[in-house]
C-alpha positions in Angstrom: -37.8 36.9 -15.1 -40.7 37.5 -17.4 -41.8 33.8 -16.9 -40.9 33.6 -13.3 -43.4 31.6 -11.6 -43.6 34.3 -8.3 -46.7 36.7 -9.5 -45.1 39.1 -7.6 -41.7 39.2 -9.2 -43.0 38.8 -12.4 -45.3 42.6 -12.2 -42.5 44.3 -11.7 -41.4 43.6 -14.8 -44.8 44.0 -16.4 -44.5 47.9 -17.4 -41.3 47.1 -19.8 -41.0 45.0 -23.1 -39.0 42.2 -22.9 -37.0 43.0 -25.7 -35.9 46.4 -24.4 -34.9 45.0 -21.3 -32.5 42.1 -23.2 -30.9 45.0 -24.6 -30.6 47.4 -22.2 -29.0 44.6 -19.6 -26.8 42.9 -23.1 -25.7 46.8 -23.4 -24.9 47.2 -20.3 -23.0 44.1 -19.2 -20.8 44.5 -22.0 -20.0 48.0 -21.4 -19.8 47.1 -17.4 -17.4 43.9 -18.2 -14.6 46.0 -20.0 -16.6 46.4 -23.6 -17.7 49.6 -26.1 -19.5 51.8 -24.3 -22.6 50.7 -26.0 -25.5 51.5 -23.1 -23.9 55.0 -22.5 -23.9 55.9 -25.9 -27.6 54.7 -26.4 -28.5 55.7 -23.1 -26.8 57.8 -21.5 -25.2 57.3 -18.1 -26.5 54.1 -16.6 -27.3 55.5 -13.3 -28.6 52.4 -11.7 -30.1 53.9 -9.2 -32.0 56.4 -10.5 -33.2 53.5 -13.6 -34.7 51.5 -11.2 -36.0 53.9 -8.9 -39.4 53.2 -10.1 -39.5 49.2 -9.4 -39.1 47.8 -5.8 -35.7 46.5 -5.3 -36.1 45.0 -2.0 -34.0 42.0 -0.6 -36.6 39.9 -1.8 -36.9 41.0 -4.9 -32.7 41.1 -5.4 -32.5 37.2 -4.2 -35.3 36.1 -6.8 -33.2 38.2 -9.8 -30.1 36.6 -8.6 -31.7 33.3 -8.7 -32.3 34.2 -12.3 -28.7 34.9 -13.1 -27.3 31.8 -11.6 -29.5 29.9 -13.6 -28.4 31.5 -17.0 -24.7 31.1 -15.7 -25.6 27.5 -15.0 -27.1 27.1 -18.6 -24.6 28.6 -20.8 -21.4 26.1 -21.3 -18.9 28.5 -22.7 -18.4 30.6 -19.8 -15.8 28.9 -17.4 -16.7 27.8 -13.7 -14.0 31.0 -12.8 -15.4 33.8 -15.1 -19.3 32.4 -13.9 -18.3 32.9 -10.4 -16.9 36.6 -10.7 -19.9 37.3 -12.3 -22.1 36.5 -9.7 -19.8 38.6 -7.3 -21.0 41.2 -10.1 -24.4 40.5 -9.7 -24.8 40.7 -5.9 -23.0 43.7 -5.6 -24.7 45.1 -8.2 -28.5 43.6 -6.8 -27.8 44.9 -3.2 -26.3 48.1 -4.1 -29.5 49.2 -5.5 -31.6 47.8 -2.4 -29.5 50.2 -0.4 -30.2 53.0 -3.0 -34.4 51.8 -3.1 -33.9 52.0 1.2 -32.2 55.8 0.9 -34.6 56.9 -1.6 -37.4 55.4 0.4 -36.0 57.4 3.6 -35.2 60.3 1.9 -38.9 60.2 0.9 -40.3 59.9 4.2 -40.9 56.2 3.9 -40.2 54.1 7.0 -36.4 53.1 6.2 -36.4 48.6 6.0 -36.8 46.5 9.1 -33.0 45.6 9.4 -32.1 49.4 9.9 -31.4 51.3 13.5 -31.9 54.8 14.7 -28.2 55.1 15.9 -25.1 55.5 13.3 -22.6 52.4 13.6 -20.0 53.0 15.6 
């Protein structure tokens, strides 16, 4: 991500070190994927949400970082095709999950809630 070629995608990760950031995501997929608890214990708990309130997790932003993670699936040999492919499951749930919480804490703030949404509750 820190060498994507999108200007864009690339600032929002310009206000961390890259090094932190390979830890805290190493850390957390282990402890997310059945693993020591070793984000929680460092970090506390890893409130998604509420980490990443600061950066703008739009759509756009989640399909870029999810092109990312494919790519390192699609690189790295001694992960099977099976375990590679719950993974991503992981990591779209995970990536839109946090769009929805960036949309609620955008409305919540009196932003104007994302183009897809509607006045009226689903029925």
């Amino acid at each position: 991500v820190y060498e994507d070629e999108e200007e864009w995608f690339r600032e929002i990760f310009s206000g961390s070190k890259k090094e932190d950031a390979i830890q805290n995501q190493y850390e957390f997929l282990v402890q997310r994927m059945g693993g020591p608890p070793l984000f929680s214990q460092r970090r506390g708990h890893p409130a998604l949400i509420g980490r990443h309130r600061p950066f703008p997790v739009t759509h756009r932003a989640a399909e870029r970082w999810l092109h990312h993670m494919q790519q390192a699936l699609d690189c790295t040999e001694s992960i099977n095709s099976d375990t590679k492919t719950k993974m991503m499951y992981f990591f779209r749930h995970t990536a839109y999950f946090l769009v929805a919480g960036n949309e609620m804490t955008r409305q919540s703030q009196g932003t104007p809630p994302c183009k897809h949404a509607t006045s009226k509750p689903a029925e």
